[in-house]
Each structure stands twice: as C-alpha cells, then as structure tokens.
Backbone atoms as SQL, in Angstrom:
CREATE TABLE atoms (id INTEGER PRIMARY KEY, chain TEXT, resi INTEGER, resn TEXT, atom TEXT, x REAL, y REAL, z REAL);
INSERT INTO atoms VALUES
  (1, 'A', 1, 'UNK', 'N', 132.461, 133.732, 102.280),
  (2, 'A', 1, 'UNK', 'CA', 132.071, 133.801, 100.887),
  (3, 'A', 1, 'UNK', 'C', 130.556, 134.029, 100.827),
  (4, 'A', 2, 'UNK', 'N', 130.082, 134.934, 100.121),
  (5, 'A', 2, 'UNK', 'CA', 128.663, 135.317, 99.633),
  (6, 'A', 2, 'UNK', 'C', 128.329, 134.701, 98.248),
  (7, 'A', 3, 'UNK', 'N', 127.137, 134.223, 98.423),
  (8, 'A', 3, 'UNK', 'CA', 126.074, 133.671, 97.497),
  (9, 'A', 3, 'UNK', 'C', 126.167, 134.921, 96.839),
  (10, 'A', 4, 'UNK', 'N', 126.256, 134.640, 95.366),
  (11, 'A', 4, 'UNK', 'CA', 125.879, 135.749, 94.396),
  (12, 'A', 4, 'UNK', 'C', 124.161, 135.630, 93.738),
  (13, 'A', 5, 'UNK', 'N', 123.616, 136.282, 93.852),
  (14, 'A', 5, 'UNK', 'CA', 122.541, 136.978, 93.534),
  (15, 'A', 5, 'UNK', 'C', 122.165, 135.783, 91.756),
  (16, 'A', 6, 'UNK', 'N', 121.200, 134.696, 92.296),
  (17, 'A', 6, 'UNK', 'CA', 120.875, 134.377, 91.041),
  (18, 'A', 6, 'UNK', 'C', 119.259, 134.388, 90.155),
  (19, 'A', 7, 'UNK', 'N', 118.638, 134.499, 89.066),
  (20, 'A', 7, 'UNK', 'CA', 117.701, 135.178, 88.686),
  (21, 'A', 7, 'UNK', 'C', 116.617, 134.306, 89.166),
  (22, 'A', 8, 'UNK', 'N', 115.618, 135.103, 89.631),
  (23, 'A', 8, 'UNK', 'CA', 114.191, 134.728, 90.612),
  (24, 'A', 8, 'UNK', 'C', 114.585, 134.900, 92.105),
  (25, 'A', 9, 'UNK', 'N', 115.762, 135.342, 92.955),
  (26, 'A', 9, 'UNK', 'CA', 115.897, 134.982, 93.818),
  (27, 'A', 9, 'UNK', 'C', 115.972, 136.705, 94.174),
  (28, 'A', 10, 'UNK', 'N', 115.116, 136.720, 95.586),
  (29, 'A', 10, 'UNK', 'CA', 114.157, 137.697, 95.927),
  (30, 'A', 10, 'UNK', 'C', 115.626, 138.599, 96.700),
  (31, 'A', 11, 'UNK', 'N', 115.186, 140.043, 96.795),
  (32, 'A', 11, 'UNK', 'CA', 116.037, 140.762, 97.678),
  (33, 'A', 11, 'UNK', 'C', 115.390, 141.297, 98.866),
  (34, 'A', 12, 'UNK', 'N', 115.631, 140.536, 100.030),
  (35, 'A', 12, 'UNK', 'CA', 114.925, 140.914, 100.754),
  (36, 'A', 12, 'UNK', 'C', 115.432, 142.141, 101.727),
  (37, 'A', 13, 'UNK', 'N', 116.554, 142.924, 101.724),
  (38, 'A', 13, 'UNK', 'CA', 117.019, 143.601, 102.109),
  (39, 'A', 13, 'UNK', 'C', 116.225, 144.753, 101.841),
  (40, 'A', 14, 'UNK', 'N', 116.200, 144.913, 100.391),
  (41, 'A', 14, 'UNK', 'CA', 115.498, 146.492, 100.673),
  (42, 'A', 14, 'UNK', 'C', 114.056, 146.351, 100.112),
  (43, 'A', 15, 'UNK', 'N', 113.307, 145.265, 100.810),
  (44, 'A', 15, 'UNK', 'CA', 111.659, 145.109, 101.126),
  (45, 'A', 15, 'UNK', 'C', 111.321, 145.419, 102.325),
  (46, 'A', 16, 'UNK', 'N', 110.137, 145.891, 102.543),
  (47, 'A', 16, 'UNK', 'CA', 109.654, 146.546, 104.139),
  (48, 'A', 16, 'UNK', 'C', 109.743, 145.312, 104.637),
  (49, 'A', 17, 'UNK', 'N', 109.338, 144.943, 106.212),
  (50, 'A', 17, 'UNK', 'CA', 109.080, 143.553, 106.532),
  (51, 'A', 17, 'UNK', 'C', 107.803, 143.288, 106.428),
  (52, 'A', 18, 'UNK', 'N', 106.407, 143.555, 106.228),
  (53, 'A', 18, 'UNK', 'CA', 105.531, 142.813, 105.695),
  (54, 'A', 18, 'UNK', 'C', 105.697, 142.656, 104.357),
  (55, 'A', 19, 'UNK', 'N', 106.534, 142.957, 102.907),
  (56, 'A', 19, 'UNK', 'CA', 106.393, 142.632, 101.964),
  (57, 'A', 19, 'UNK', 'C', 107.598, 141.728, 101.940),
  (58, 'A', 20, 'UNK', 'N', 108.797, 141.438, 102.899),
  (59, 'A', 20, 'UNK', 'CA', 109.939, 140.646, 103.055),
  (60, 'A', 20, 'UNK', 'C', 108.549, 139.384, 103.277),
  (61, 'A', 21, 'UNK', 'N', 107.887, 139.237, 104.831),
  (62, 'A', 21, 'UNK', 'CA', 107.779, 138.289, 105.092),
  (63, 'A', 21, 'UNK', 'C', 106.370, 136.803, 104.239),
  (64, 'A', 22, 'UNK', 'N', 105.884, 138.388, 103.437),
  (65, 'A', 22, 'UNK', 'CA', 104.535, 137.831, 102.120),
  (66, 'A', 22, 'UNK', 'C', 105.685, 136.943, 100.897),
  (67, 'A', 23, 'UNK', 'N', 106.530, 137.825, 101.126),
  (68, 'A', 23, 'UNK', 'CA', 107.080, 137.204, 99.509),
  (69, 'A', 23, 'UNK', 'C', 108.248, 135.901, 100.241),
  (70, 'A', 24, 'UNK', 'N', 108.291, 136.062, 101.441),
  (71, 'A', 24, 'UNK', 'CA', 108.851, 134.554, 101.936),
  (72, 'A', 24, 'UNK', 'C', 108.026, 133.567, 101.630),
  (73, 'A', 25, 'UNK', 'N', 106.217, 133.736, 101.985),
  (74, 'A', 25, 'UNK', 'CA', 105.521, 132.910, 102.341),
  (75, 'A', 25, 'UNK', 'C', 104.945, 132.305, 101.210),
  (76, 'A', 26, 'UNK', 'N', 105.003, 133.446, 100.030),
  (77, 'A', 26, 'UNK', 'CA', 105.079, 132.774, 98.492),
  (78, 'A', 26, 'UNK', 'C', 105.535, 132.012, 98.100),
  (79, 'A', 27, 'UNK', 'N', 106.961, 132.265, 98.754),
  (80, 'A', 27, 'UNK', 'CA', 108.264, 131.576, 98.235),
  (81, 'A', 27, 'UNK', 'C', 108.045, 129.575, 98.489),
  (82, 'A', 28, 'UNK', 'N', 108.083, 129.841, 99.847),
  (83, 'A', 28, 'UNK', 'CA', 107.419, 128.575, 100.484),
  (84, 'A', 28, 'UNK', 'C', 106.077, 127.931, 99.919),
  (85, 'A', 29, 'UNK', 'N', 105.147, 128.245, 99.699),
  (86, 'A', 29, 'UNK', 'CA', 103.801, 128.067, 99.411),
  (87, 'A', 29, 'UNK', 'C', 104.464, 127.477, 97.448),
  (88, 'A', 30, 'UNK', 'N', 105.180, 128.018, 97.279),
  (89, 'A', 30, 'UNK', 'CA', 105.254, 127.821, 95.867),
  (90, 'A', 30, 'UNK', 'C', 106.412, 126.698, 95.944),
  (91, 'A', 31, 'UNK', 'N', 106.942, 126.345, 96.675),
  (92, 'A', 31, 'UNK', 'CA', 108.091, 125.507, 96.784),
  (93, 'A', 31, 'UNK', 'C', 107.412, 124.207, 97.338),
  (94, 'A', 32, 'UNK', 'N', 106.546, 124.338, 98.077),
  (95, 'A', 32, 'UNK', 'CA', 105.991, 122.900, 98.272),
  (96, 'A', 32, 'UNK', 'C', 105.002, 122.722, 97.872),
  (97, 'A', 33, 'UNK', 'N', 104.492, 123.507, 96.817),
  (98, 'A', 33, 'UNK', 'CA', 103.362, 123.165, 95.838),
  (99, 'A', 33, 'UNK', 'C', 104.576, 122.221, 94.862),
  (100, 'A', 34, 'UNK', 'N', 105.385, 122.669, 93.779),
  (101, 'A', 34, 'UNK', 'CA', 106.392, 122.108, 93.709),
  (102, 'A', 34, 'UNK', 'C', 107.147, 120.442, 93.766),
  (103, 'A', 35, 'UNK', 'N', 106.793, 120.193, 95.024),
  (104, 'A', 35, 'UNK', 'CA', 107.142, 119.181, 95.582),
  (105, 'A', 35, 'UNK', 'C', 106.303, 118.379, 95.623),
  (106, 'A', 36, 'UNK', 'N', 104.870, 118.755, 95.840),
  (107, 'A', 36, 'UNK', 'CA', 103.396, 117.922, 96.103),
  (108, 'A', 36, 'UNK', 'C', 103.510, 117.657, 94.698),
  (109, 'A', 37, 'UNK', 'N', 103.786, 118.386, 93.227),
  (110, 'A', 37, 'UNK', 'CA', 103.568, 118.168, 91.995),
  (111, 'A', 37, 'UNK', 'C', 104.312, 116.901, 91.830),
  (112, 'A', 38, 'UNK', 'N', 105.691, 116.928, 92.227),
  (113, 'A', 38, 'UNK', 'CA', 106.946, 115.942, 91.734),
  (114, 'A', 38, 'UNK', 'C', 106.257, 114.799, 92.486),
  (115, 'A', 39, 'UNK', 'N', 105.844, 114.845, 93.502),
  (116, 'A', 39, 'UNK', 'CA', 105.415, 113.453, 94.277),
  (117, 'A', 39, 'UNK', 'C', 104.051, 112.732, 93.217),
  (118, 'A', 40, 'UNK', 'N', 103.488, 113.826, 92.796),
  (119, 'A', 40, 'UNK', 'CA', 102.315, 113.289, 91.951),
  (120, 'A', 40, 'UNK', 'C', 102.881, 112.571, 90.749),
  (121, 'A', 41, 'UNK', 'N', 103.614, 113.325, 90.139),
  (122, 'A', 41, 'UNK', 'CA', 104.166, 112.670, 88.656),
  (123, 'A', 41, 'UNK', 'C', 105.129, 111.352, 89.055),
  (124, 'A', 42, 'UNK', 'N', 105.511, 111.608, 89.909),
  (125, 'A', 42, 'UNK', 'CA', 106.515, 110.236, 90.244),
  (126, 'A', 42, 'UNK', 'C', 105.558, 109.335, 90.555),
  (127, 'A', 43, 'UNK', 'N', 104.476, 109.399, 91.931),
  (128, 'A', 43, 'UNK', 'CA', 103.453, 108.088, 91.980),
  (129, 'A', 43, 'UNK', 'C', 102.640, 107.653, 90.747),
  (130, 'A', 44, 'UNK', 'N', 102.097, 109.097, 90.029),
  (131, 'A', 44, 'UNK', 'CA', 101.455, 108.479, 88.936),
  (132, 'A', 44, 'UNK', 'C', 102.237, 107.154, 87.531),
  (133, 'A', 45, 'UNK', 'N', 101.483, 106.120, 87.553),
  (134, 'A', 45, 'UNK', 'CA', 101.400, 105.087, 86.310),
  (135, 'A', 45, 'UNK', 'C', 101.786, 105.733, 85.020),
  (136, 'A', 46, 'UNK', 'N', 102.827, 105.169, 84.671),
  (137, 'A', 46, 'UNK', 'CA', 103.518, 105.556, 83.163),
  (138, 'A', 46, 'UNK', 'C', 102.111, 105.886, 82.194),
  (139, 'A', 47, 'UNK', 'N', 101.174, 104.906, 82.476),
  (140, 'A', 47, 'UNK', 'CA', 100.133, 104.781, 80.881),
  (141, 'A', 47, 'UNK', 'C', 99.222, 106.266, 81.434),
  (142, 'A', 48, 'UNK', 'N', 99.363, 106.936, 82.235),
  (143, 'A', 48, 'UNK', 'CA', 98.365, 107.807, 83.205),
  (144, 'A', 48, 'UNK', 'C', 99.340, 109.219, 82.796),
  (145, 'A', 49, 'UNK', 'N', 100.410, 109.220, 82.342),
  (146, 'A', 49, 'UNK', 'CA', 101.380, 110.343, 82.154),
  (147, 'A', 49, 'UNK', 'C', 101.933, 110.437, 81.091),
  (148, 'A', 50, 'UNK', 'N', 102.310, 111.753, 80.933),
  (149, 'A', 50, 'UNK', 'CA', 102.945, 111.986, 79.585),
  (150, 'A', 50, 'UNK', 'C', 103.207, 113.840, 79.226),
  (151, 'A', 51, 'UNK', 'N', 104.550, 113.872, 78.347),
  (152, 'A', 51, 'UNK', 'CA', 104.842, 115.043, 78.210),
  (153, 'A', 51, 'UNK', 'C', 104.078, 115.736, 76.854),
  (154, 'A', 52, 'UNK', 'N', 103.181, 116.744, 76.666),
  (155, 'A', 52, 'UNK', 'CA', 102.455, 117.179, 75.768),
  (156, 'A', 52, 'UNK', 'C', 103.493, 118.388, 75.797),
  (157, 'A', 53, 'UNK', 'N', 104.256, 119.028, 74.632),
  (158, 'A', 53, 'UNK', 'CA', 104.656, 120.228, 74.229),
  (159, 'A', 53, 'UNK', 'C', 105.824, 120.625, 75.541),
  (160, 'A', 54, 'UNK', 'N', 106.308, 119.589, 75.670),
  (161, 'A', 54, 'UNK', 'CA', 107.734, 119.577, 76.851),
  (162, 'A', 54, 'UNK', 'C', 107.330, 119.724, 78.209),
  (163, 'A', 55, 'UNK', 'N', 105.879, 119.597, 78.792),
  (164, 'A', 55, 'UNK', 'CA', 104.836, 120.221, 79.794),
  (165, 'A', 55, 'UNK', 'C', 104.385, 118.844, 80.002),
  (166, 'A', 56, 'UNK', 'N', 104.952, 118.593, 81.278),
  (167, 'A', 56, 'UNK', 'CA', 104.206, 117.259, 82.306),
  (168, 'A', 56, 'UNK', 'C', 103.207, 117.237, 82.126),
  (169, 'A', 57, 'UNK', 'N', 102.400, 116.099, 81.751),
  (170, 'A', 57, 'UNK', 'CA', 101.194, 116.103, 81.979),
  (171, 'A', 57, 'UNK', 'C', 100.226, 114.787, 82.205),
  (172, 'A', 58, 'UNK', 'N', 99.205, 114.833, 82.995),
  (173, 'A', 58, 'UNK', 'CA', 98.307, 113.789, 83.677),
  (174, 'A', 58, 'UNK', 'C', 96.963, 113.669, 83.099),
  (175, 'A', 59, 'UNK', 'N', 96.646, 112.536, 83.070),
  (176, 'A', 59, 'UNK', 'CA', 94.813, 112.339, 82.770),
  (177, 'A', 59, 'UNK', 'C', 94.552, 112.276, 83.868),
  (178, 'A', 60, 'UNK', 'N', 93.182, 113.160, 84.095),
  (179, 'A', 60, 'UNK', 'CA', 92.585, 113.637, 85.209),
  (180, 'A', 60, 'UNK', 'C', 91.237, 113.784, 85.207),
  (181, 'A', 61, 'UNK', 'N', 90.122, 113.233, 85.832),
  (182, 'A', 61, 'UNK', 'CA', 88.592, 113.109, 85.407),
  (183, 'A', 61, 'UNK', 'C', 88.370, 114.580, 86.129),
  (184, 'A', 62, 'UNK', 'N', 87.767, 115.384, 84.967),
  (185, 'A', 62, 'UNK', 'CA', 86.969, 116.314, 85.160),
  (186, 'A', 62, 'UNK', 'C', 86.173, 116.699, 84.888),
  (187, 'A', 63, 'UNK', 'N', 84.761, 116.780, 85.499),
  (188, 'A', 63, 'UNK', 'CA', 83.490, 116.893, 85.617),
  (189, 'A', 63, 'UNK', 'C', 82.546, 115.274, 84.318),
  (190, 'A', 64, 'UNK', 'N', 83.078, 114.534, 85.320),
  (191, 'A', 64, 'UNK', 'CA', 82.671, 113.357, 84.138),
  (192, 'A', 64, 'UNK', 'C', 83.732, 113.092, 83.116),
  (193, 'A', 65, 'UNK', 'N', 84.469, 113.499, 82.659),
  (194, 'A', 65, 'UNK', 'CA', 85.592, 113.006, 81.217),
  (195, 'A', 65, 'UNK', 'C', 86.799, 113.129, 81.790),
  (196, 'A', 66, 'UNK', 'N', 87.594, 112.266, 80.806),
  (197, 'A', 66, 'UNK', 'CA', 88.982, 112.569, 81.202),
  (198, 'A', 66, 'UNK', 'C', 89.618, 112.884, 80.308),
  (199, 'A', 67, 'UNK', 'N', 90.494, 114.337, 80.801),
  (200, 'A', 67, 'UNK', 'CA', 91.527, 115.117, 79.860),
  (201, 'A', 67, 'UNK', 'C', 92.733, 114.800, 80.646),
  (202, 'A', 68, 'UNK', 'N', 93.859, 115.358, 79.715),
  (203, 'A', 68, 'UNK', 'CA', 95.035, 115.564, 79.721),
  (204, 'A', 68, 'UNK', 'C', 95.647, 116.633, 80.021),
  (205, 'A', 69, 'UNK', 'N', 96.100, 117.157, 81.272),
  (206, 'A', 69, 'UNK', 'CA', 96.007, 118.213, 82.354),
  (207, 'A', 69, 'UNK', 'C', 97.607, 118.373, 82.581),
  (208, 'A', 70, 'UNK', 'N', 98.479, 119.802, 82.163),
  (209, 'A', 70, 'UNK', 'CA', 99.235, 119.653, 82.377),
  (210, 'A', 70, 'UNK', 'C', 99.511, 119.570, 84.430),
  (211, 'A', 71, 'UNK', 'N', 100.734, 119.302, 84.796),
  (212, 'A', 71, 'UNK', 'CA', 100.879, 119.283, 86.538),
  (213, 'A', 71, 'UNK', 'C', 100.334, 120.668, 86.088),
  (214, 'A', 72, 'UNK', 'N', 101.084, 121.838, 86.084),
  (215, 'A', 72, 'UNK', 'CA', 101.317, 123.200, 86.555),
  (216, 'A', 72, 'UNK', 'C', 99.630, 123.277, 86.444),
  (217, 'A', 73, 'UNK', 'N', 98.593, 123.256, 85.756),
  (218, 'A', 73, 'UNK', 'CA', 97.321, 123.568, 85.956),
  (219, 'A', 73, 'UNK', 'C', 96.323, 122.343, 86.906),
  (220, 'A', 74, 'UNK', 'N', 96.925, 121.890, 87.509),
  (221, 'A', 74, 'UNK', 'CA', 95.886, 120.913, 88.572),
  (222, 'A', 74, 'UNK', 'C', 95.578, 122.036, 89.669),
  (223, 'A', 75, 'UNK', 'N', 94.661, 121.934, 90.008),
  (224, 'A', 75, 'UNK', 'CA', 93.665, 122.503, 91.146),
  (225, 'A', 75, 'UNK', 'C', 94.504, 122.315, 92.070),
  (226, 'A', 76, 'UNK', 'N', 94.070, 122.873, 93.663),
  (227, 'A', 76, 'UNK', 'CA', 94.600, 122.658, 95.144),
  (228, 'A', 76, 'UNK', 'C', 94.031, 121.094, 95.454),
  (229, 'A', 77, 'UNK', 'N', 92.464, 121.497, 94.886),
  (230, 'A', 77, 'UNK', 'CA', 91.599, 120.088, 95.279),
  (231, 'A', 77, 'UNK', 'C', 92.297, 118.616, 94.409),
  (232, 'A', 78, 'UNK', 'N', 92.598, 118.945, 93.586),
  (233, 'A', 78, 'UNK', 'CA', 93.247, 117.914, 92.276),
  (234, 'A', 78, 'UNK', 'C', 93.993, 117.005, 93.008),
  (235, 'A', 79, 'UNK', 'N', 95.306, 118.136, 93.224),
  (236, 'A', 79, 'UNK', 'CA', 96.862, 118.164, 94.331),
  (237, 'A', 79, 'UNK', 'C', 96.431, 117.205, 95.208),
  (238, 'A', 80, 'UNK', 'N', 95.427, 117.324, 96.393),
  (239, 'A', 80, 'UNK', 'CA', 95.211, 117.204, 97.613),
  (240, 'A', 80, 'UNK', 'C', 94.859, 115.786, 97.588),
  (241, 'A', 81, 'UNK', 'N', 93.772, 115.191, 96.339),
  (242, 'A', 81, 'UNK', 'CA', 93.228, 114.130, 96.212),
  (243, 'A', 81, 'UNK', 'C', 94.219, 113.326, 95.630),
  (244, 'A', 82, 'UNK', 'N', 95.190, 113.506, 95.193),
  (245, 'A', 82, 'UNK', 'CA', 96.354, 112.674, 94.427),
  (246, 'A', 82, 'UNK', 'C', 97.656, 112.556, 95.494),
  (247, 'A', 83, 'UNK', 'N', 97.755, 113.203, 96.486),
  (248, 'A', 83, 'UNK', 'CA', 98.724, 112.869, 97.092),
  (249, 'A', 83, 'UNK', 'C', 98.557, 111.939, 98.481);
C-alpha cells in the first residue's frame, strides 16, 4: 500500500538531487525548529504565555522591555536561550 500524496508534502522524485537533498534539509531544519518551539511553550509558566489572535505567544525581554512575541517569530538566539 502507498501513502497518498498529502498537501505540503514534497515530491522528491522529479527534483534533481541537489534540490531533493536542500529541500530534505529544510524539511528537517523546519521540523525541529518545530519541536524546539513546542518544548518552549510547554516549559514556559502559564502567567508567561498566552494565545493573542489564535497565535502562541510568549513575553520575551527585548532590548530592555518586555513584549508579547508570538513562538513562530522568536529568533534562533531567543530559541537557543529558552531551551
């Protein structure tokens, strides 16, 4: 039995192999970005979180103040220091 073809999910058959093996490494790179996010929102403190406009989101000190940052826009550096 074959997996049927579902939407976002890449065809790698008729990609050259350097654009097969870039858009693997996306794939990955974006999948455990992903995961580093869910680990953040799960460790982070209820009073520290909250959904703004259906969009996860964290207070996060930046440059001196603290805003309300959805996950999907935290930095690499953000990510790195929170996990």
């Amino acid at each position: 039995m074959t997996k049927q073809p579902q939407p976002g999910d890449i065809d790698y058959v008729n990609l050259s192999i350097p654009a097969a093996n870039e858009a693997k490494k996306r794939s990955h790179e974006f999948s455990l970005r992903e995961i580093k996010l869910q680990m953040i929102w799960k460790k982070t403190h209820r009073d520290f979180k909250g959904k703004v406009e259906g969009k996860r989101s964290i207070l996060v000190n930046r440059e001196g103040a603290t805003c309300l940052v959805p996950l999907t826009d935290l930095t690499d550096e953000e990510i790195e220091r929170r996990i």
